[in-house]
C-alpha positions in Angstrom: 15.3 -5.2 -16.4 12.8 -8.0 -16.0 12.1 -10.0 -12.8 11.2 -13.6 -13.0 9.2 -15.2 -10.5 8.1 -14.3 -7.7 10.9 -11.7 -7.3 10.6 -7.9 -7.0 13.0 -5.3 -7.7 12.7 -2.2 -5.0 14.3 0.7 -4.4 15.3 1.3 -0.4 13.4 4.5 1.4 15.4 6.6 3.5 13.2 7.5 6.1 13.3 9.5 9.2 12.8 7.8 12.6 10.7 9.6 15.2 9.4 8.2 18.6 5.6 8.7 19.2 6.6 11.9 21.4 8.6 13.5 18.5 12.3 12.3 19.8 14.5 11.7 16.3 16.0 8.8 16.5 19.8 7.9 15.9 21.2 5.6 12.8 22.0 3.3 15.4 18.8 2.9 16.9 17.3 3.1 13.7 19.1 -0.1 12.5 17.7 -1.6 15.7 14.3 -1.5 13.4 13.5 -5.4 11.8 11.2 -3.9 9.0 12.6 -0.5 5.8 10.7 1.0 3.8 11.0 0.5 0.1 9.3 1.6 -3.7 8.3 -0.9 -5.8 10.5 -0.2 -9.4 9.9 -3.8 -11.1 7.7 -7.2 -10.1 8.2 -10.4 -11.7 6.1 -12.7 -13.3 4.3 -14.5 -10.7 3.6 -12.2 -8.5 0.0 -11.2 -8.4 -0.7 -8.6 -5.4 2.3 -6.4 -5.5 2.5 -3.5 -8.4 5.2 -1.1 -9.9 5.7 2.2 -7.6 3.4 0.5 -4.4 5.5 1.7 -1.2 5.9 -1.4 0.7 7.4 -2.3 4.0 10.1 -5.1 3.8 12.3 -7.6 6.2 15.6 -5.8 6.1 17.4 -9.1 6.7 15.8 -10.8 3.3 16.8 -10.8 0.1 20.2 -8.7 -1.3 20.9 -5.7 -3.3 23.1 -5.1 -6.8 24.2 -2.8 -8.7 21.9 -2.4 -12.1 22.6 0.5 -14.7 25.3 1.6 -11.5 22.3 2.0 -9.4 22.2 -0.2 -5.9 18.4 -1.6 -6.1 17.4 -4.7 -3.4 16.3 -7.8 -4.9 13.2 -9.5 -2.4 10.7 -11.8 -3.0 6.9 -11.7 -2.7 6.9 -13.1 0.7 9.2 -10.6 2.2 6.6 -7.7 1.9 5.1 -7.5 5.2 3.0 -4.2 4.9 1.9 -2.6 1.3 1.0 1.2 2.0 
């Protein structure tokens, strides 16, 4: 799989939610959250910054996700990335 552009192919990051005092927070609350956590798996061609396997934060709202090879991977572009770790 090859993306063109500036799109980039990511795998979405389950992660845990914790307040600053330690408090787990629900699915519900945690859906509340604008940004999810996601690994880099492919970039296209034009984009310059972002690299395979960089964990990257993400608008939730942007892009869409499909099934490749039967796995669900999200479909974003470049200017969705909002934070790369």
């Amino acid at each position: 799989m090859k993306p063109i552009a500036k799109y980039i192919i990511i795998k979405t990051v389950e992660e845990e939610m914790k307040t600053s005092s330690g408090l787990l927070l629900s699915a519900e609350d945690a859906s509340q959250m604008r940004y999810k956590r996601g690994i880099v798996i492919k970039q296209g061609t034009d984009v310059t910054v972002i690299k395979d396997n960089d964990e990257i934060y993400y608008d939730k709202r942007a892009g869409f996700t499909m099934l490749i090879e039967n796995e669900p991977y999200t479909i974003i572009t470049e200017s969705d990335v909002i934070v790369v770790l």
